[in-house]
C-alpha positions as CSV (number, residue, x, y, z in Angstrom):
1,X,0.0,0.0,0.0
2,X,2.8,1.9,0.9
3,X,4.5,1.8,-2.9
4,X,1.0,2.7,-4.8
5,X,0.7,5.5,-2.3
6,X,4.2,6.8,-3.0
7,X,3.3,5.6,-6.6
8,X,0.7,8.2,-7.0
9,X,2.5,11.2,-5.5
10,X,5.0,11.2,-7.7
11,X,2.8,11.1,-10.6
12,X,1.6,14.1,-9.9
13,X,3.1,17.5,-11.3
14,X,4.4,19.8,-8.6
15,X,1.1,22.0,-7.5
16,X,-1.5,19.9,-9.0
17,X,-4.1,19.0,-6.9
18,X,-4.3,15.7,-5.3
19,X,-7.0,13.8,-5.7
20,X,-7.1,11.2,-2.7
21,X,-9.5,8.1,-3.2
22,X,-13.0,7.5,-0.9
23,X,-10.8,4.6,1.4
24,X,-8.0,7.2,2.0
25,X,-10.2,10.1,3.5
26,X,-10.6,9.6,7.0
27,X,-6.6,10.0,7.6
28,X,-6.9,13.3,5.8
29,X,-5.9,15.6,8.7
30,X,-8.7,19.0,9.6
31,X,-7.3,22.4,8.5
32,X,-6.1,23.9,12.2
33,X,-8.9,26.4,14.1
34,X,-8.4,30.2,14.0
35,X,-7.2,31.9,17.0
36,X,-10.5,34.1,17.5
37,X,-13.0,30.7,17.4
38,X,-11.0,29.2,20.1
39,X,-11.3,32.2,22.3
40,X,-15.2,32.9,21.6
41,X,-15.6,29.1,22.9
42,X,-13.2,29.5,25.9
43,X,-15.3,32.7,26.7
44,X,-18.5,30.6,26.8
45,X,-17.6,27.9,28.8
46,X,-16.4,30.7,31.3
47,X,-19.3,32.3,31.6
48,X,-22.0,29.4,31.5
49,X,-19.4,27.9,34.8
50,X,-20.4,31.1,36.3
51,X,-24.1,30.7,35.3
52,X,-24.2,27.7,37.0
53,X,-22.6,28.6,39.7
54,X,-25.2,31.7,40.6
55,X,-27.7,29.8,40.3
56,X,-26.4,27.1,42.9
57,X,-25.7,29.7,45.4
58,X,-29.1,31.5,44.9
59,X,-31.0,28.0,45.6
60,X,-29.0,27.2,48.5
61,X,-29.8,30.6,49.8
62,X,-33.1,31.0,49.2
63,X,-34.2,27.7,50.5
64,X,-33.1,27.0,54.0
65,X,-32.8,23.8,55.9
66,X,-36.1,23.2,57.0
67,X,-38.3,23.8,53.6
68,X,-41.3,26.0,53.5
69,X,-42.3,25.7,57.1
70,X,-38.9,26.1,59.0
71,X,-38.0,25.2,62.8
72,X,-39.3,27.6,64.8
73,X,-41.0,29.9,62.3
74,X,-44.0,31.9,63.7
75,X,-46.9,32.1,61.0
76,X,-49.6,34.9,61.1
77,X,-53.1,33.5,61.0
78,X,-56.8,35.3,61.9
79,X,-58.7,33.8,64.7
80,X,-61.6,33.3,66.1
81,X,-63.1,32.0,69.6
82,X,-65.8,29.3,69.6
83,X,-69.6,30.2,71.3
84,X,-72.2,29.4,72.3
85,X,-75.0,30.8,70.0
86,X,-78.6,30.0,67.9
87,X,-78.4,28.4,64.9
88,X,-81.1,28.9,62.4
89,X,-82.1,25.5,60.6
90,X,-83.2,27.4,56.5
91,X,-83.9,25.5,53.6
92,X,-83.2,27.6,50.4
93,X,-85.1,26.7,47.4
94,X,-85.9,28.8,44.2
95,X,-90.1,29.6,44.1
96,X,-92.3,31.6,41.7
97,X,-94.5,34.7,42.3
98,X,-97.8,32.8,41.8
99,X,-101.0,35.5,42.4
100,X,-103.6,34.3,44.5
101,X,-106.5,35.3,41.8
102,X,-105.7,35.8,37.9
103,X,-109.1,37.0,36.2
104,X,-109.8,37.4,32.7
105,X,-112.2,40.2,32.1
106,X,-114.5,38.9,29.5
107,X,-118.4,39.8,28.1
108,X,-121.2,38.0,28.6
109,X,-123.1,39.7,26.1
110,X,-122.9,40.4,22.4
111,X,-122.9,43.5,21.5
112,X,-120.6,47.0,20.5
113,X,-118.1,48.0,23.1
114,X,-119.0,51.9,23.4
115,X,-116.6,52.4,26.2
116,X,-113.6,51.9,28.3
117,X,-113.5,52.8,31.7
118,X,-109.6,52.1,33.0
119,X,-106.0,52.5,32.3
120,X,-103.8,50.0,31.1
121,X,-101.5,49.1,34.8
122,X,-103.8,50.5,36.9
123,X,-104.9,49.4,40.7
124,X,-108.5,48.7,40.5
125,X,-111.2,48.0,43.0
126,X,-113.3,45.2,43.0
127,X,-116.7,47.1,41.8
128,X,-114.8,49.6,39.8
129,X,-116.0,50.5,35.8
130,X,-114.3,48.9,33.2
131,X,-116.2,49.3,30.3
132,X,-119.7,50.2,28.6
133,X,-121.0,47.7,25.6
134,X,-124.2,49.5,24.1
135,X,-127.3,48.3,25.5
136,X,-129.9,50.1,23.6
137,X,-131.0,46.5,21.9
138,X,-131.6,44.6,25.5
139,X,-133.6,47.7,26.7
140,X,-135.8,48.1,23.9
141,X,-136.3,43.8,23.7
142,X,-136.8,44.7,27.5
143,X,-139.8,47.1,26.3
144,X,-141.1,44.7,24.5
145,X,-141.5,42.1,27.2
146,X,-142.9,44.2,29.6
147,X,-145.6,44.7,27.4
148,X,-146.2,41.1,26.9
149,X,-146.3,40.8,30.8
150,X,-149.1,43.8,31.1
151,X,-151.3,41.9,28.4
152,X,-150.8,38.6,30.2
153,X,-151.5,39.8,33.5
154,X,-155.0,41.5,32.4
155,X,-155.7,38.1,31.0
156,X,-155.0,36.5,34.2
157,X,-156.9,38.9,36.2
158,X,-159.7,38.6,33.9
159,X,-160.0,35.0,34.5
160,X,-159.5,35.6,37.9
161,X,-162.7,37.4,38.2
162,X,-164.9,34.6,35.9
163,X,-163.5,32.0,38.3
164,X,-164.9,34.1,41.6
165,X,-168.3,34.4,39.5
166,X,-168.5,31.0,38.3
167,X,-167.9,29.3,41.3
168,X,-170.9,31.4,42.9
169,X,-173.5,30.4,39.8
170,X,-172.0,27.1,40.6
171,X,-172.9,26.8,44.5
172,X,-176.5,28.1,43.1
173,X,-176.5,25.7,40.5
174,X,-177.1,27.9,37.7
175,X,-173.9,26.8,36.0
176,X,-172.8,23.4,35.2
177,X,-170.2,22.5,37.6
178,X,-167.8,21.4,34.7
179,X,-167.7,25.3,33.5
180,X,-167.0,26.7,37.1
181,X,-163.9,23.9,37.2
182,X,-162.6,25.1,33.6
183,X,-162.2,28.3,34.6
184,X,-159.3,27.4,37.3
185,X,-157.2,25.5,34.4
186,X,-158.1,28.9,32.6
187,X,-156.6,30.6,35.3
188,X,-153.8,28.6,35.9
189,X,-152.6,29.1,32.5
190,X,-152.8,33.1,32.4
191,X,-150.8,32.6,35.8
192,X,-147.8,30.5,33.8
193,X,-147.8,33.4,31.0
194,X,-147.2,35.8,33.4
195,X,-144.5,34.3,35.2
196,X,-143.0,33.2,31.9
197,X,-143.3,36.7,30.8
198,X,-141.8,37.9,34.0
199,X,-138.4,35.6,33.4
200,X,-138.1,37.3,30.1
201,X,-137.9,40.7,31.5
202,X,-136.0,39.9,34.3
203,X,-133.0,38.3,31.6
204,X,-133.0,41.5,29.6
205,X,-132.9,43.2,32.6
206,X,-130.0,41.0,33.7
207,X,-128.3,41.7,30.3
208,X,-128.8,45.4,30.5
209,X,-126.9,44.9,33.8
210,X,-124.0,43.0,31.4
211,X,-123.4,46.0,29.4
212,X,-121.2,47.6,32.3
213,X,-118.7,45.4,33.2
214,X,-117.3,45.9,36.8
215,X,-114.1,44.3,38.2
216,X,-114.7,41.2,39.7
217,X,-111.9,41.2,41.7
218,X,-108.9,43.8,43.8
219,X,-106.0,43.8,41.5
220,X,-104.0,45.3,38.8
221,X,-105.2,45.6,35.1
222,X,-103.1,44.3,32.4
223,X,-103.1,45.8,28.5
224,X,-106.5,46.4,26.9
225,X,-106.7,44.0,24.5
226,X,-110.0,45.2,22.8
227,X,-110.6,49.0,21.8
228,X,-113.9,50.7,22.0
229,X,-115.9,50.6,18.9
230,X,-115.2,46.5,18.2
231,X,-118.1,44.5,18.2
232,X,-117.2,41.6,21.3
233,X,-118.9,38.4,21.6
234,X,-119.4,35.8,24.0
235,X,-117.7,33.2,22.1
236,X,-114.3,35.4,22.1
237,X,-111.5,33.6,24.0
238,X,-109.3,36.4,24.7
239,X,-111.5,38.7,26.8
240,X,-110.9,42.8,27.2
241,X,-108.3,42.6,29.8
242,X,-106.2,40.8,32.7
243,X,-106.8,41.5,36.6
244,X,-104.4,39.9,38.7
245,X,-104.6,39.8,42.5
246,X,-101.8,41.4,43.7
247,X,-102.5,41.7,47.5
248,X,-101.9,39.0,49.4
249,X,-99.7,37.0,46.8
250,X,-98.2,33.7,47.0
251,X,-94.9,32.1,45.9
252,X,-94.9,28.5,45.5
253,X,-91.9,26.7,45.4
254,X,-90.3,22.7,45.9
255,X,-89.2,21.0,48.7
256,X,-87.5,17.4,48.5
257,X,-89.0,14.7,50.1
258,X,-86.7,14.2,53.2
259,X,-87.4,17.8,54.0
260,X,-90.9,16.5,55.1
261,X,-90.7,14.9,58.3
262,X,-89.2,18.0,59.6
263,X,-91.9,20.6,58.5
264,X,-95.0,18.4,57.9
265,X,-95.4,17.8,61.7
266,X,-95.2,21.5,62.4
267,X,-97.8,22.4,59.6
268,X,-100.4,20.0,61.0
269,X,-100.0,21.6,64.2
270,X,-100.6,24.8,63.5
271,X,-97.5,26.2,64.1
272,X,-96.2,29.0,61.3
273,X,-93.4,27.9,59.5
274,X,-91.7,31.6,58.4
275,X,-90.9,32.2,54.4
276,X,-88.8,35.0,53.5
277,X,-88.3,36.1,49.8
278,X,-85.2,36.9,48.5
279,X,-84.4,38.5,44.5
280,X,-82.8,36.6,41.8
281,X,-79.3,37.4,43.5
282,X,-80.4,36.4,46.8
283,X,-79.1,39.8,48.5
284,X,-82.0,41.7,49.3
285,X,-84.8,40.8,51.2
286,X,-88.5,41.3,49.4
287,X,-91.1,40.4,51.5
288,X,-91.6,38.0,54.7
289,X,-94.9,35.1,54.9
290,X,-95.6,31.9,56.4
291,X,-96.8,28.2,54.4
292,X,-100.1,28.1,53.3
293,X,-101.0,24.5,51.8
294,X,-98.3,22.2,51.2
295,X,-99.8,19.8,48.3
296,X,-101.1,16.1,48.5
297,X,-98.6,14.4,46.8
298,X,-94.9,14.2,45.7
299,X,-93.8,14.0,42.2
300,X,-92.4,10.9,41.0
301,X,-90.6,12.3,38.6
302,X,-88.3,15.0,40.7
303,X,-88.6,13.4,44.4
304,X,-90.1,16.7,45.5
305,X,-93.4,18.3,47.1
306,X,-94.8,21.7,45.9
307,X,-95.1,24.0,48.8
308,X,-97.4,27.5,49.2
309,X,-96.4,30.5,50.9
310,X,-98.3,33.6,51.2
311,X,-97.2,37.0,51.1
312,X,-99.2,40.5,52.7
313,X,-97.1,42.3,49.7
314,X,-98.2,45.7,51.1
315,X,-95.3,47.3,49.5
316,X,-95.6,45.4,45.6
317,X,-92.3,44.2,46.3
318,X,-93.4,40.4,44.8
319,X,-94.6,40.6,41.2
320,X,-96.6,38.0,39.9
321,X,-94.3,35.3,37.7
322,X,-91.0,36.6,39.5
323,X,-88.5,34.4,40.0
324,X,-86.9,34.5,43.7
325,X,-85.2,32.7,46.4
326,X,-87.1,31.2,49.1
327,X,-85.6,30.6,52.4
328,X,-88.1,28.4,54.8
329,X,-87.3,28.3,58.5
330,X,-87.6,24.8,59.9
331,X,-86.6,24.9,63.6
332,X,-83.7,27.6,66.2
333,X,-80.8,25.2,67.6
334,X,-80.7,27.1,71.2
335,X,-77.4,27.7,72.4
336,X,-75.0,25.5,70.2
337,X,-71.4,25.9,69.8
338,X,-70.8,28.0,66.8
339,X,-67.3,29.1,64.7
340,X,-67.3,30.8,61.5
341,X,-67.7,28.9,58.5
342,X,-64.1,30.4,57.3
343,X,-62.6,28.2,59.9
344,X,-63.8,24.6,58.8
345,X,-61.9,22.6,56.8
346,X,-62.0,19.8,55.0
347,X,-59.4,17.3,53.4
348,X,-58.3,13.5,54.4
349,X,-59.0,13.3,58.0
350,X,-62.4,14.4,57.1
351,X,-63.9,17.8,58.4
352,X,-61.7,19.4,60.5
353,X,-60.4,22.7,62.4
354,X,-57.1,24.1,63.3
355,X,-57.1,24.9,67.2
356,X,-55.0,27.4,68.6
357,X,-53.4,25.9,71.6
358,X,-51.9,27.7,75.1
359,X,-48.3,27.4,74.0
360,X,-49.8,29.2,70.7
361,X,-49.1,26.1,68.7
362,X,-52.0,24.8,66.2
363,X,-53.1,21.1,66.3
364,X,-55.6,19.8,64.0
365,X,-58.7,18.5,65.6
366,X,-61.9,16.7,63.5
367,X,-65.4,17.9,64.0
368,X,-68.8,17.0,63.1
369,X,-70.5,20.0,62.2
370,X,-74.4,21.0,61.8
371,X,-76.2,23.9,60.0
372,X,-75.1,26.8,58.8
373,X,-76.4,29.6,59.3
374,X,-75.1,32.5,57.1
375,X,-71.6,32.9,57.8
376,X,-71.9,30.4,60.7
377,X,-71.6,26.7,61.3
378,X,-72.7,24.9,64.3
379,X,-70.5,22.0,65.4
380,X,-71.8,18.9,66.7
381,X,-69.3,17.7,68.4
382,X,-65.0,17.9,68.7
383,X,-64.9,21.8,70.0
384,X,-65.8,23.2,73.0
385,X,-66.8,26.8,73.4
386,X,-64.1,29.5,74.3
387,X,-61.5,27.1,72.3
388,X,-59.8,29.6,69.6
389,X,-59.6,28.5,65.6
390,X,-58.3,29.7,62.9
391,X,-60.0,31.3,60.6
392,X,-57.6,32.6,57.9
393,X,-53.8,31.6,57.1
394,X,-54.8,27.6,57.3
395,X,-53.3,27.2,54.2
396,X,-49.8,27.5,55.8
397,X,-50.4,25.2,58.7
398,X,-49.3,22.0,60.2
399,X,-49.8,20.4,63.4
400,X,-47.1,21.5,66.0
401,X,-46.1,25.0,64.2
402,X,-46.0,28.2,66.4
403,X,-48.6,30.9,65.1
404,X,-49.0,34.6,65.9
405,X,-52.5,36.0,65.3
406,X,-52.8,39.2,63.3
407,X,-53.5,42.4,65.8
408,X,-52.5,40.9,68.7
409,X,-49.0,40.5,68.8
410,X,-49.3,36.5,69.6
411,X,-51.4,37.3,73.0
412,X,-55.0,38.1,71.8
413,X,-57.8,35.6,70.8
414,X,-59.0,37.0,67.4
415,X,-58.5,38.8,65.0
416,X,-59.9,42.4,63.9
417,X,-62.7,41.8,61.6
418,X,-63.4,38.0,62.9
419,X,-66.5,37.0,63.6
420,X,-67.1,36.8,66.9
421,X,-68.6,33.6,67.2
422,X,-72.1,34.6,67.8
423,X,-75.0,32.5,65.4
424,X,-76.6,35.3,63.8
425,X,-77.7,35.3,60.3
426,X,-75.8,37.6,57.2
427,X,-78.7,37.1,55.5
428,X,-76.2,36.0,52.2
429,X,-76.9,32.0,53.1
430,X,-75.7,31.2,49.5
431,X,-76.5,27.1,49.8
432,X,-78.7,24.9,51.2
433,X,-78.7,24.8,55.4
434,X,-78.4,21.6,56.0
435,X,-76.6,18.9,58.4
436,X,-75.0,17.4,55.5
437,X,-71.1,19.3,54.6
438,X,-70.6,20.7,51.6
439,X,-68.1,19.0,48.9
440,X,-64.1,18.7,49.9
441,X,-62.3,21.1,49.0
């Protein structure tokens, strides 16, 4: 190999290029680097060493030995002391505005509406004008069966009078006793023409009366939905108008069925079970009743029972068809033990809150808690009252770990702005106040 190779090169004139065969190529030697590339890559490696190295140093000193809850740390938390308080026991359902009378206005009389006596949305009385159909045809048809009456009743009087004679010709038997006995039939039958005649004035009458038509009922009218000059019939299905019954008012709503054994026993005693109405956003209070009629049966379909309550409204504050939140007072737990709701917590253990102990150390301890009441729970059990909780900063807790509580400067038992531990009602109960916890967190 060594000749051919030695072979070639001398073959070659002086300055011609070489032209080295595929095997030969991988002991062809790299032309050397520039001076500047080698520094550029020295400079490099220089500085990511001291990247590396920052970054190290940063670590080490931003995490100390102990992680995120070091020996001894304190940790600022918001507190609260357990009472003793009343707990309100509310079911919150979503109910209708359902009036307790909806009347449409209709004629009972054909005939051409000359008049209207209202405003469309106003407060009417029950007697008040509405409107005026012309009644000139029932008083004249009136005229004319008054006259049929007189003629009858001269009839009957007539035959009155033969009857009085006949029966004395009779008793002197100048008469045949058949003739004095016609007459009474003859009598008779004047007497049924008058009183028929008399039905027939009384109904025009009695449609004369028609023509004004007078709210049946204490409400507020809704849009005209005839105007004066139509000719209305009986027959028409849509009427002149809509009263509804705006004082008292209802709301009916649903209840599910395991609600009943708490509130059906109350009902059937007579005592009042308390409604109040919230708006759509459940912030501000409308109007304040008591159950009505609670319906006969539950429907199969939904598990639930319809439910009445009924409102004074003195103030129109309930409008009928409004949608609103009802919350229905069941029962007062008297003097339970009562945190704020800000304080439970819930995870593996189960439900459970952090206690703040005398060597201001915190120690989880499980509870079984009842209603809620607002921003209050009731607990069952596991806490006694006077015991202090946390209510904000659990997030940064573990059994054992010191705590200082905001405001206090680690000596105080709660917090500014804490609740204070008494069962009163914020009247922004969001959920349903039940025994049963909400969802884990």
């Amino acid at each position: 190999m060594d000749e051919r190779t030695r072979r070639t090169d001398e073959e070659l004139a002086p300055g011609a290029r070489r032209l080295i065969p595929e095997p030969f190529k991988p002991w062809v030697k790299a032309p050397p680097r520039s001076r500047w590339q080698i520094g550029i890559g020295v400079v490099v490696l220089v500085l990511l060493a001291f990247a590396i190295y920052e970054t190290v140093r940063w670590v080490r000193t931003a995490a100390p030995p102990g992680g995120r809850f070091p020996q001894g740390a304190l940790q600022t938390v918001g507190a609260s002391t357990a009472a003793l308080g009343d707990v309100r026991v509310i079911l919150n359902e979503l109910g209708t505005v359902t009036p307790l009378a909806t009347v449409t206005v209709q004629t009972q009389i054909n005939g051409q509406l000359t008049e209207v006596g209202f405003t469309e949305g106003q407060l009417v009385k029950k007697g008040d004008f509405l409107a005026q159909i012309d009644p000139r045809p029932y008083e004249y048809l009136k005229e004319q069966y008054e006259g049929q009456l007189a003629h009858d009743q001269g009839l009957l009087a007539q035959a009155q009078l033969d009857q009085k004679r006949y029966e004395t010709l009779a008793q002197q038997n100048s008469i045949a006793r058949q003739q004095a006995e016609d007459q009474v039939f003859i009598a008779q039958q004047y007497a049924g023409s008058v009183k028929q005649d008399q039905g027939l004035v009384d109904a025009q009458a009695l449609n004369i009366a028609y023509c004004r038509i007078v709210s049946p009922i204490t409400g507020r009218i809704g849009l005209r939905l005839v105007d004066p000059g139509n000719y209305v019939q009986t027959s028409n299905s849509t009427g002149l108008a809509v009263i509804t019954q705006l004082q008292p008012i209802s709301i009916v709503f649903t209840l599910p069925e395991d609600d009943l054994p708490e509130i059906t026993p109350q009902f059937t005693a007579g005592s009042p079970l308390i409604v109040t109405a919230y708006d759509r956003a459940n912030l501000r209070q409308l109007a304040v009743g008591k159950v009505a009629a609670i319906d006969s049966q539950i429907d199969t379909t939904t598990g639930t029972v319809k439910v009445k309550a009924q409102f004074d409204n003195e103030n129109n504050t309930l409008f009928p068809n409004q949608f609103v939140n009802v919350r229905l007072l069941v029962k007062t737990l008297q003097n339970a033990v009562t945190v704020p709701t800000s304080a439970i917590q819930r995870g593996a253990p189960g439900t459970y809150v952090y206690v703040i102990n005398a060597d201001n150390t915190v120690s989880a301890r499980q509870v079984s808690t009842g209603p809620i009441d607002g921003d209050v729970t009731a607990i069952n059990s596991g806490l006694s009252a006077g015991e202090r909780v946390v209510i904000d900063g659990t997030d940064r807790l573990r059994d054992g770990i010191k705590v200082i509580v905001a405001g206090e400067g680690g000596q105080g038992s709660s917090a500014p702005g804490a609740a204070s531990g008494r069962a009163q009602s914020s009247g922004q109960n969001s959920g349903r106040s039940q025994n049963q916890p909400p969802g884990n967190q």
